[in-house]
VOSENU-159852 format. One record per residue: residue number from 1; residue in three letters; z, y, x of N, C-alpha, C, O, CB in turn. Coordinates in Angstrom, 2 decimals, padded with zeros to 5 digits, always signed. Glycine has a CB too. Example, Ala and Ser with C-alpha at 12.3 -4.5 7.8 and 13.67 -1.06 7.14 Angstrom:
// VOSENU-159852
   i  aa    n.zz    n.yy    n.xx   ca.zz   ca.yy   ca.xx    c.zz    c.yy    c.xx    o.zz    o.yy    o.xx   cb.zz   cb.yy   cb.xx
   1 ALA +007.80 -005.69 +013.19 +007.80 -004.50 +012.30 +007.80 -003.30 +013.20 +008.46 -003.32 +014.24 +009.05 -004.47 +011.31
   2 SER +007.08 -002.25 +012.85 +007.14 -001.06 +013.67 +007.87 +000.03 +012.90 +008.04 +001.14 +013.41 +005.72 -000.60 +014.08
//
This chain:
// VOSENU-159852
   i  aa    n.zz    n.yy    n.xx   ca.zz   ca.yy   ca.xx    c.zz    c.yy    c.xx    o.zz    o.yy    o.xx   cb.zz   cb.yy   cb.xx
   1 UNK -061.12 -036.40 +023.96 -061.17 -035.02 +024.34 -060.79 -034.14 +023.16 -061.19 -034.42 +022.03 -062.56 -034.66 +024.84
   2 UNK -059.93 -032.98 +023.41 -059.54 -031.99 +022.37 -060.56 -031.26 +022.49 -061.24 -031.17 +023.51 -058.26 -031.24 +022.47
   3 UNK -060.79 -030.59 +021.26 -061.76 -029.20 +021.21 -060.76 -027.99 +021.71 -059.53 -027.91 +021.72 -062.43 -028.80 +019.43
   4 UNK -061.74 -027.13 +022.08 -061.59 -025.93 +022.94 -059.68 -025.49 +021.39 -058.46 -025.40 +021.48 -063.84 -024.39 +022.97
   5 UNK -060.68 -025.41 +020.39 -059.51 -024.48 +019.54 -057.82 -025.11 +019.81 -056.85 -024.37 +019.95 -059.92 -024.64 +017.55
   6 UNK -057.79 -026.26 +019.84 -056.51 -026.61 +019.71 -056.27 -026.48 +021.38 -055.12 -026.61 +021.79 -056.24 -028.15 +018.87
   7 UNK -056.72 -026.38 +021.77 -056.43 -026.10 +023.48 -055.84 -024.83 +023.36 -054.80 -024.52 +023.94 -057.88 -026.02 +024.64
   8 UNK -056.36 -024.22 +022.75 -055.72 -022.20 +022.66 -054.61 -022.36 +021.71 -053.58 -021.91 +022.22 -057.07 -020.66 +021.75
   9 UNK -054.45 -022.76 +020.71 -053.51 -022.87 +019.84 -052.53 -023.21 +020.06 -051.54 -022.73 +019.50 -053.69 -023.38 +019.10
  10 UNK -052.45 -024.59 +021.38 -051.21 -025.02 +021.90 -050.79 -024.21 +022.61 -049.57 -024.06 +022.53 -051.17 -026.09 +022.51
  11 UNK -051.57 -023.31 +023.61 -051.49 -022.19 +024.80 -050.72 -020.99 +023.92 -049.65 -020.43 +024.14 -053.27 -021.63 +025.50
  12 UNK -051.37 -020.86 +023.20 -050.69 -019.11 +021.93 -049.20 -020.14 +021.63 -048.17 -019.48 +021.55 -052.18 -018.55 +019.44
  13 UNK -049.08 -021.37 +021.51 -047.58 -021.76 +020.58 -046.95 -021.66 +022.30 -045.96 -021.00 +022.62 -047.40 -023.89 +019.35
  14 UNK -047.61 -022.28 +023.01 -046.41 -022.53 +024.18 -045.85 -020.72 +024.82 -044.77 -020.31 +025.23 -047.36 -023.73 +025.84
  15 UNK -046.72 -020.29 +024.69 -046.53 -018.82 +025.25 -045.53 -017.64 +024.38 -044.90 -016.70 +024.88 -048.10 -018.20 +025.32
  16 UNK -045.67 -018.12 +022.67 -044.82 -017.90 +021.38 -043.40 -018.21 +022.13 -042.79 -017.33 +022.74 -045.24 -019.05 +019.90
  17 UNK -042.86 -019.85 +022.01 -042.08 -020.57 +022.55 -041.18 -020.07 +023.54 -039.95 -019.99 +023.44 -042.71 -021.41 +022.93
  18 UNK -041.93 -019.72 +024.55 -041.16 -018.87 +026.09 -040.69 -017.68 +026.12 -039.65 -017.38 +026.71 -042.02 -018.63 +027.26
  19 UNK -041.81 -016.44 +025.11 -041.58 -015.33 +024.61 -040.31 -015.14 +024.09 -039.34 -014.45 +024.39 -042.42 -015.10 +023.80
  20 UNK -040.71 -016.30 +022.85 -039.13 -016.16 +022.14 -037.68 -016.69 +022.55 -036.63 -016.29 +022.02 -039.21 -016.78 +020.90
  21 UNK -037.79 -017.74 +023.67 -036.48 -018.08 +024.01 -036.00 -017.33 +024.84 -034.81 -017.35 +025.12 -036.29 -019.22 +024.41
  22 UNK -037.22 -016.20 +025.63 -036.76 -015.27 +026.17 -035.89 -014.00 +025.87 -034.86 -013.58 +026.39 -037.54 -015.08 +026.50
  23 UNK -036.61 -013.56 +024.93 -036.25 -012.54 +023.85 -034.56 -012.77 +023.54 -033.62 -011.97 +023.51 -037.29 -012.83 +022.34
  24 UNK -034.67 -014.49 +023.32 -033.22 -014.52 +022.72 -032.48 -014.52 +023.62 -031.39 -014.00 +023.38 -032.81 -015.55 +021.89
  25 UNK -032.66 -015.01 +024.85 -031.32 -015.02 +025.99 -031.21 -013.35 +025.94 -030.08 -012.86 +026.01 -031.73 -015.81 +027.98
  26 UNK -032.26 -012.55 +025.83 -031.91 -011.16 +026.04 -031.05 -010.80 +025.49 -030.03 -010.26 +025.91 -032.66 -010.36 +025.83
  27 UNK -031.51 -011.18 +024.01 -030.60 -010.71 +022.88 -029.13 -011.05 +023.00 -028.17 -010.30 +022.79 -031.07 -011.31 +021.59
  28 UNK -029.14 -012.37 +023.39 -027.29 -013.07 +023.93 -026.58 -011.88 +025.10 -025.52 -011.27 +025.02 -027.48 -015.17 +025.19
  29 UNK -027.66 -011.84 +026.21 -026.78 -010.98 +027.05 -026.20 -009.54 +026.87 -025.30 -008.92 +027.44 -027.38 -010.90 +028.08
  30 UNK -027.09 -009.25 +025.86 -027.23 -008.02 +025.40 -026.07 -007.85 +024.33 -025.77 -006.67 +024.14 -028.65 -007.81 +024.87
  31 UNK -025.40 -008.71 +023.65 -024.67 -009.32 +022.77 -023.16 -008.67 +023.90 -022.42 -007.69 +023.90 -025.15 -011.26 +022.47
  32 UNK -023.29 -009.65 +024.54 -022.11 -009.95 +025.35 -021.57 -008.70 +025.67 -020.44 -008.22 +025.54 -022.38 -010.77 +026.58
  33 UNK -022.89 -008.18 +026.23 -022.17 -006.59 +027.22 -021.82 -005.68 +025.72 -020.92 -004.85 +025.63 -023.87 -005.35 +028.65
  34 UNK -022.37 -005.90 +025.09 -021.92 -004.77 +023.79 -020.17 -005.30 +023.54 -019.20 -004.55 +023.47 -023.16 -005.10 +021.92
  35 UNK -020.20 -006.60 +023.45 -018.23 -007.19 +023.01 -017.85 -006.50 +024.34 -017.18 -005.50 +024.09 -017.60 -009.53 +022.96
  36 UNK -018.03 -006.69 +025.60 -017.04 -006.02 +026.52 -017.03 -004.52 +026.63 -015.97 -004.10 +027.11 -017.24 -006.52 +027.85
  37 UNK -018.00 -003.48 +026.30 -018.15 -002.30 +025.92 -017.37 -002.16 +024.90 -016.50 -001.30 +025.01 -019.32 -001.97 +025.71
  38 UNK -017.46 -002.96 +023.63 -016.35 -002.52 +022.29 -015.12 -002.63 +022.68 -014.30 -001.76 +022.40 -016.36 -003.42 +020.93
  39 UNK -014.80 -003.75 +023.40 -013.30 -004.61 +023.89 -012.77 -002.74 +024.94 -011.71 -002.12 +024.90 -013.80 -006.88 +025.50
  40 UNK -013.76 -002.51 +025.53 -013.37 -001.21 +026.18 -013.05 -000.23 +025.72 -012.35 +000.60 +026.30 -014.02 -000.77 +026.76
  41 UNK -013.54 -000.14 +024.50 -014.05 +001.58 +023.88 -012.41 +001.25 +023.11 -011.65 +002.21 +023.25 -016.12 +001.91 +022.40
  42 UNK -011.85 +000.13 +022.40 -010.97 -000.36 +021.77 -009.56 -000.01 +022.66 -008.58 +000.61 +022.25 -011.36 -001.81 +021.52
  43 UNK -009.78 -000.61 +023.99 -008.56 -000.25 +024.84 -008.15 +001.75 +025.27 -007.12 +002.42 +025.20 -008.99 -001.25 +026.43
  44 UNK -009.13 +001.96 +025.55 -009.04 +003.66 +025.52 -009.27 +004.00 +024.23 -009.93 +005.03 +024.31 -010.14 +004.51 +026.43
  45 UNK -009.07 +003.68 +022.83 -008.68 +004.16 +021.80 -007.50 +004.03 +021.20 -007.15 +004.73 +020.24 -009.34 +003.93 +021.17
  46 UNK -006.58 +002.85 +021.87 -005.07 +002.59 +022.22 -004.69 +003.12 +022.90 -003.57 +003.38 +022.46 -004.61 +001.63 +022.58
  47 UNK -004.79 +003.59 +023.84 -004.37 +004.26 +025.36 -004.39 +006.03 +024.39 -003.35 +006.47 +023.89 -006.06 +003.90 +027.19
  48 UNK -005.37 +006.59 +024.32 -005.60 +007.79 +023.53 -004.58 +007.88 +022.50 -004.28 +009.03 +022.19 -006.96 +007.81 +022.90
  49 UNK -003.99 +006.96 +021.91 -003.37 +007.08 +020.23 -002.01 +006.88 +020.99 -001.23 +007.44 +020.23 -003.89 +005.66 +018.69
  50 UNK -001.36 +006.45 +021.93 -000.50 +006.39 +022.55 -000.16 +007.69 +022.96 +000.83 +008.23 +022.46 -000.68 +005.56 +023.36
  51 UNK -001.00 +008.38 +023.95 -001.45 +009.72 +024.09 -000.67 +010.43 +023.38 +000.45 +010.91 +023.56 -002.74 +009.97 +023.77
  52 UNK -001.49 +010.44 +022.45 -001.26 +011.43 +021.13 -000.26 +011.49 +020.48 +000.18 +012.39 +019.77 -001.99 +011.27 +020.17
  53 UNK +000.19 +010.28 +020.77 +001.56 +009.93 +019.87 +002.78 +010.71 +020.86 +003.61 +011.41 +020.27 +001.89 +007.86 +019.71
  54 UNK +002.84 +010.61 +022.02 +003.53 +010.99 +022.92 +003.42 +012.34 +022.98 +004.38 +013.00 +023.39 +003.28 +010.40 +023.95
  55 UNK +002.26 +012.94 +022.60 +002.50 +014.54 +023.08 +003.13 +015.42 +021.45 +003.80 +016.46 +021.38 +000.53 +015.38 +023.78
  56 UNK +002.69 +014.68 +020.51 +002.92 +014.98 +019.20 +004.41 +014.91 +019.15 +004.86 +015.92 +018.62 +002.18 +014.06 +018.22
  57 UNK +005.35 +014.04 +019.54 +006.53 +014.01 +019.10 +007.48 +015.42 +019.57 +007.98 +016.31 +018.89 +007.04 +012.66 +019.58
  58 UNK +007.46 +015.18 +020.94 +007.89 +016.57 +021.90 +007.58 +017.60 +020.16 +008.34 +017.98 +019.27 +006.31 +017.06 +023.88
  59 UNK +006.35 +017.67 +020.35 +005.69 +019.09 +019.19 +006.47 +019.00 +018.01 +007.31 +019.86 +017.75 +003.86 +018.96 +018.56
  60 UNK +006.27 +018.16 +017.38 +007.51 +018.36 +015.86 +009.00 +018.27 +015.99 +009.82 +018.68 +015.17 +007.34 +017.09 +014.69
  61 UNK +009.39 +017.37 +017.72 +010.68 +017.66 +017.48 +011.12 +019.38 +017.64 +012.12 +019.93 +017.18 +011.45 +016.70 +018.47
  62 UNK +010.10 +019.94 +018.40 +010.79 +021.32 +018.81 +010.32 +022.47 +017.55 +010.89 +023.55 +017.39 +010.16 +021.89 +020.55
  63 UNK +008.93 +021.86 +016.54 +008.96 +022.66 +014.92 +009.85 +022.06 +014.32 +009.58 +022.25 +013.13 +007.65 +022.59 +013.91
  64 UNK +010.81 +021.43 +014.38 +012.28 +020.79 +013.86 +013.04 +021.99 +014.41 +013.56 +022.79 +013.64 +012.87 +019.08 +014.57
  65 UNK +013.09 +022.09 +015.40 +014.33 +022.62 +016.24 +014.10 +024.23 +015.65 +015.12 +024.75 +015.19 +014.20 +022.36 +018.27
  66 UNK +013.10 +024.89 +015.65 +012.76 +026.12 +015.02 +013.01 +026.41 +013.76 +013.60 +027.42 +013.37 +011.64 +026.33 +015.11
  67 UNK +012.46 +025.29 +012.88 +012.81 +025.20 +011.56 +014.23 +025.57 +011.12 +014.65 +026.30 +010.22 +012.53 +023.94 +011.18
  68 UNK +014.87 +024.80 +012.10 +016.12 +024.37 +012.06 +017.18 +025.97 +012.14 +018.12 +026.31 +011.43 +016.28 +023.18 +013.44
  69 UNK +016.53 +026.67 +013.30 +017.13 +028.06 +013.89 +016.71 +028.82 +012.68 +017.59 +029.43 +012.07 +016.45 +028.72 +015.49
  70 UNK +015.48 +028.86 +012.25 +015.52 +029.72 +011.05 +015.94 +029.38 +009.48 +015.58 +030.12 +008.57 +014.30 +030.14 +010.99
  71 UNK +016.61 +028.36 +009.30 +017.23 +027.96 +007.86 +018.65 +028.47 +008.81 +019.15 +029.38 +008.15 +017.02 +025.92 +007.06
  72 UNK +019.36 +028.28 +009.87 +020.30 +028.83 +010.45 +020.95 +030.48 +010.82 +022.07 +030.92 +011.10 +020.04 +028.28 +011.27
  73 UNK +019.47 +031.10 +010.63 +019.48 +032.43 +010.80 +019.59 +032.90 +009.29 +020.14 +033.97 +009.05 +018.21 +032.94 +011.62
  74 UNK +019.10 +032.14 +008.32 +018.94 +032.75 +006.90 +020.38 +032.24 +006.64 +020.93 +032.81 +005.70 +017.55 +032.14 +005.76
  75 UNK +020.83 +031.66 +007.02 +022.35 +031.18 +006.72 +023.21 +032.56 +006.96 +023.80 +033.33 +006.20 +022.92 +029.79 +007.88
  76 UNK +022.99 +032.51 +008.44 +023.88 +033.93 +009.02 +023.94 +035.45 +008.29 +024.93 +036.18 +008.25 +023.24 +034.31 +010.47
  77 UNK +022.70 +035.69 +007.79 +022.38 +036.89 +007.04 +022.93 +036.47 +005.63 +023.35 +037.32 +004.85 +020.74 +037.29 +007.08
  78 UNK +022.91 +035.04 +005.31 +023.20 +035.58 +003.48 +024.89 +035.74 +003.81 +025.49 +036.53 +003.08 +022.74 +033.95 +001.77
  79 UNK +025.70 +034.99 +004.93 +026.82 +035.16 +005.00 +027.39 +036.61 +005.27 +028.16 +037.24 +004.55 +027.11 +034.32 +005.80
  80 UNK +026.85 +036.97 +006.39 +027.29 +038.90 +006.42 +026.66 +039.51 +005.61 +026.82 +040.68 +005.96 +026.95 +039.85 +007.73
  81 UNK +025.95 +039.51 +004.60 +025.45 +040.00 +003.42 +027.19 +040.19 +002.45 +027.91 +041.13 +002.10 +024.09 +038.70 +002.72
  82 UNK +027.20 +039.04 +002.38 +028.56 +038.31 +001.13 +029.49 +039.26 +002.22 +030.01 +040.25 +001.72 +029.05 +035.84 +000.97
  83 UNK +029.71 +039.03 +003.59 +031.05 +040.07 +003.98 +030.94 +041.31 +004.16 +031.98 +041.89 +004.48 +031.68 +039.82 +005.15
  84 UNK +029.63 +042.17 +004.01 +029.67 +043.45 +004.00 +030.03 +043.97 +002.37 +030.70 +044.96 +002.06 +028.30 +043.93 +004.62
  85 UNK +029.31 +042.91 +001.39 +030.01 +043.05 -000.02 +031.85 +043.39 -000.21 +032.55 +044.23 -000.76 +029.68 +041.52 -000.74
  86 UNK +032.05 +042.19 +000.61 +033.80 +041.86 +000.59 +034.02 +043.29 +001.46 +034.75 +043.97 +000.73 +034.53 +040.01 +001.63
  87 UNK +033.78 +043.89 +002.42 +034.21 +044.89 +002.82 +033.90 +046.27 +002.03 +034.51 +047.32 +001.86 +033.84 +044.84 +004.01
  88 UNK +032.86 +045.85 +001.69 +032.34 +047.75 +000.57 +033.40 +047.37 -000.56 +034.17 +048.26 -000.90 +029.96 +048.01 -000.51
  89 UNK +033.50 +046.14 -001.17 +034.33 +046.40 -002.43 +036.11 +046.57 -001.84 +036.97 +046.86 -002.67 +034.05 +044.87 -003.64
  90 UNK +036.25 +046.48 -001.25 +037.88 +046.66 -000.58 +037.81 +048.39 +000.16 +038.75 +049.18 +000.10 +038.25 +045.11 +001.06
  91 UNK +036.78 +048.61 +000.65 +036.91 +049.92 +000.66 +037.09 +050.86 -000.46 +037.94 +051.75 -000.48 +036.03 +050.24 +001.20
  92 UNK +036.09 +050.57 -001.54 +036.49 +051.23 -002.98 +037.16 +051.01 -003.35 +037.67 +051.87 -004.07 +036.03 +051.26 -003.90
  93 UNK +037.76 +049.86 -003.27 +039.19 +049.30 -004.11 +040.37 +050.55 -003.54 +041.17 +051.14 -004.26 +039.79 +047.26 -003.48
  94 UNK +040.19 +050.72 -002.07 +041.36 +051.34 -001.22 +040.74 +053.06 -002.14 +041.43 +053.59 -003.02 +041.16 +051.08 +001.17
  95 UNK +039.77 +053.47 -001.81 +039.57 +054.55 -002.64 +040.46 +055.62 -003.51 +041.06 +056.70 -003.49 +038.95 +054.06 -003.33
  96 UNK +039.96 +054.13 -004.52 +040.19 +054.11 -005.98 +041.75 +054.21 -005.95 +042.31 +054.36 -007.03 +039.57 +052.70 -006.79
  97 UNK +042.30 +054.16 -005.10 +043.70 +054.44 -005.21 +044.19 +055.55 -004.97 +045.40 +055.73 -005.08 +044.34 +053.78 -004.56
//
C-alpha cells in the first residue's frame, strides 16, 4: 500500500503533465495561425508596394514633364531676351546714322 502523500503527488504530477501538454498544443496552434497571419500581412505589403509603385511613377513622370516645360520656358525668355538686345542695338546702330 502507498501512503496517502505519494497518492497526491502522483495526482498534482499527472494533472502538471496534461496542463502542460495542453498549454503546448495551444501554444503550437497559436504558432501556426500567427505564420499564416504574417504570410498574409507579407502578401498585402507586396500588393501595397506594388500599389505605390504604380501610382508614384505616373507622379514623377508628369514632375519630369513640368520640370521639363519650365527649364523650356526659361530657355524661351533668355532667347527673346538676347533678340530684343539684337533688335535695340540695330535700332541705335540705324540711329546713330
Amino acid at each position: 500500500m502507498t501512503d496517502p502523500i505519494s497518492i497526491v503527488i502522483t495526482v498534482i504530477i499527472t494533472v502538471l503533465v496534461i496542463l502542460l501538454t495542453v498549454i503546448g498544443i495551444e501554444i503550437f496552434r497559436t504558432l501556426k495561425q500567427l505564420q499564416k497571419t504574417m504570410t498574409k500581412a507579407d502578401t498585402i505589403l507586396d500588393d501595397l508596394n506594388l500599389v505605390s509603385k504604380s501610382v508614384s511613377s505616373p507622379i514623377v513622370k508628369i514632375s519630369n514633364l513640368i520640370q521639363g516645360l519650365q527649364e523650356g520656358s526659361s530657355a524661351i525668355n533668355l532667347v527673346s531676351k538676347i533678340i530684343e538686345k539684337l533688335v535695340d542695338n540695330k535700332k541705335n546702330v540705324n540711329q546713330d546714322k
